[in-house]
C-alpha positions as a Markdown table, in Angstrom:
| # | Residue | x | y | z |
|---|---|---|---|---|
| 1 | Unk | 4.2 | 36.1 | 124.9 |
| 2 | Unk | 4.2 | 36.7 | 128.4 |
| 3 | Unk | 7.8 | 37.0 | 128.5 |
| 4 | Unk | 7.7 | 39.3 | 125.8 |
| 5 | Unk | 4.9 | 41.6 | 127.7 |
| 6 | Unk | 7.7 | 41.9 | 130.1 |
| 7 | Unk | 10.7 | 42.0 | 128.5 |
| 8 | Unk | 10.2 | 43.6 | 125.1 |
| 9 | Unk | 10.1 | 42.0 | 122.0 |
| 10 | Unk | 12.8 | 39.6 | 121.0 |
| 11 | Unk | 13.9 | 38.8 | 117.4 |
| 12 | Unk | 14.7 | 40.8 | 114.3 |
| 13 | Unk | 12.5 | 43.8 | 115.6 |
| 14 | Unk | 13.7 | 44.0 | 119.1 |
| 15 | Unk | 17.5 | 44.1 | 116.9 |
| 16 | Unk | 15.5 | 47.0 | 114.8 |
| 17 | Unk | 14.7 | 49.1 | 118.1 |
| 18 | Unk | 18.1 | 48.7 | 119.5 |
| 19 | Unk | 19.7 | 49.9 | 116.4 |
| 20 | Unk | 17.8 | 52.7 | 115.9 |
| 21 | Unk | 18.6 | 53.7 | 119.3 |
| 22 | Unk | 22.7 | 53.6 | 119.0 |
| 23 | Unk | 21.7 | 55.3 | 115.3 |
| 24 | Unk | 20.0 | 58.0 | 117.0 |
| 25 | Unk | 22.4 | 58.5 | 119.7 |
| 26 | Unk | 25.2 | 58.7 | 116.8 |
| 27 | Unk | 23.4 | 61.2 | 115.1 |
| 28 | Unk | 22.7 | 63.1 | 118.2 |
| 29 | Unk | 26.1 | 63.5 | 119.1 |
| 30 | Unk | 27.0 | 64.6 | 115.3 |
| 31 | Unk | 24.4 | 67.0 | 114.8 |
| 32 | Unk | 25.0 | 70.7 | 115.3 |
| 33 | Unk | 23.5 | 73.4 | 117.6 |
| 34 | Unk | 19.6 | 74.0 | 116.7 |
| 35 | Unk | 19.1 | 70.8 | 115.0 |
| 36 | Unk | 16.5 | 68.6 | 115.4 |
| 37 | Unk | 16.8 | 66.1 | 118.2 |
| 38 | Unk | 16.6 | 62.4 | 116.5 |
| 39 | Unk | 14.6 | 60.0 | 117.8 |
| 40 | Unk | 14.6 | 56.3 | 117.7 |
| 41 | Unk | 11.7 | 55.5 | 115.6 |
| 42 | Unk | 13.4 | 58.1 | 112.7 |
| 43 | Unk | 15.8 | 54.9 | 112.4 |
| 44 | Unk | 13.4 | 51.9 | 112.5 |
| 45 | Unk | 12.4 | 50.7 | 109.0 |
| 46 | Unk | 8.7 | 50.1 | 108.7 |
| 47 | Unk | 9.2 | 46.6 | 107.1 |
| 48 | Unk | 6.0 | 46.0 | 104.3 |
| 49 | Unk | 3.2 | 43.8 | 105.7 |
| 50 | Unk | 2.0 | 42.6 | 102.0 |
| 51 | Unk | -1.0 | 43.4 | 101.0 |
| 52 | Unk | -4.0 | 44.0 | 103.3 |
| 53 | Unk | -6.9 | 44.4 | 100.8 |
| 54 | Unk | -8.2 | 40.6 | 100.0 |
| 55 | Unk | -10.1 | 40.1 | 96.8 |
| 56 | Unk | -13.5 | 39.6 | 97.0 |
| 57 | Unk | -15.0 | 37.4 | 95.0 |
| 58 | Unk | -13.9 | 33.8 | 95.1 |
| 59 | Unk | -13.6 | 33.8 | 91.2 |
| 60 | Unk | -10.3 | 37.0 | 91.7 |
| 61 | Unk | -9.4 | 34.9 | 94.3 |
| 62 | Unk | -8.9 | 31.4 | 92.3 |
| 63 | Unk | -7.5 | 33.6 | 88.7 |
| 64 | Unk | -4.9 | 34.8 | 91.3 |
| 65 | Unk | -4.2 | 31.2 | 92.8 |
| 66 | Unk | -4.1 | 30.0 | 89.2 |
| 67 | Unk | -1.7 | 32.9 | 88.0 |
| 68 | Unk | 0.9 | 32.3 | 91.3 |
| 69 | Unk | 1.0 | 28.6 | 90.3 |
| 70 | Unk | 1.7 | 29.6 | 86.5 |
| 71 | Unk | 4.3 | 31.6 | 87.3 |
| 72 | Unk | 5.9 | 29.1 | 89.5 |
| 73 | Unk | 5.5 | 26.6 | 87.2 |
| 74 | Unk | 2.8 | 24.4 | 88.6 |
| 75 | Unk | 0.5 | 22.0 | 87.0 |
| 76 | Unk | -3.2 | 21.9 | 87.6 |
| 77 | Unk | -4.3 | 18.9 | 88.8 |
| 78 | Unk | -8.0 | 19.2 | 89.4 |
| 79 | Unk | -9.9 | 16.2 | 87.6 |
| 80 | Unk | -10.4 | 16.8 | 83.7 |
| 81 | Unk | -7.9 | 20.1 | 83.6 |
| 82 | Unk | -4.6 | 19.6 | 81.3 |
């Protein structure tokens, strides 16, 4: 982390950064006189980060537990169930 603080991030979105800057200095160079000045961040996808509402209740929780493991073809194994 603390080589990170220094250095920038490293990985897939320190790769993300540096294209966005060689995409922005392409499209600088391309674009004609009076056009907007790219930037950057206009070339750095915003990746999803999943949901970020959690259910509630335990009960939506556990339905969605049971519906994931459904779909994925699991058993449930919890005493007495089939």
């Amino acid at each position: 982390m603390a080589y990170e603080h220094v250095a920038g991030p490293l990985g897939p979105e320190r790769q993300d950064v540096l294209h966005g800057i060689l995409a922005a200095t392409i499209a600088n160079a391309a674009r004609g006189k009076g056009g907007r000045r790219a930037e950057p961040k206009d070339f750095v996808p915003t990746w999803d980060q999943g949901a970020k509402r959690q259910p509630g209740d335990w009960r939506q929780m556990l339905a969605q537990v049971k519906a994931m493991n459904a779909r994925l073809g699991g058993a449930d194994l919890r005493e007495g169930r089939p």
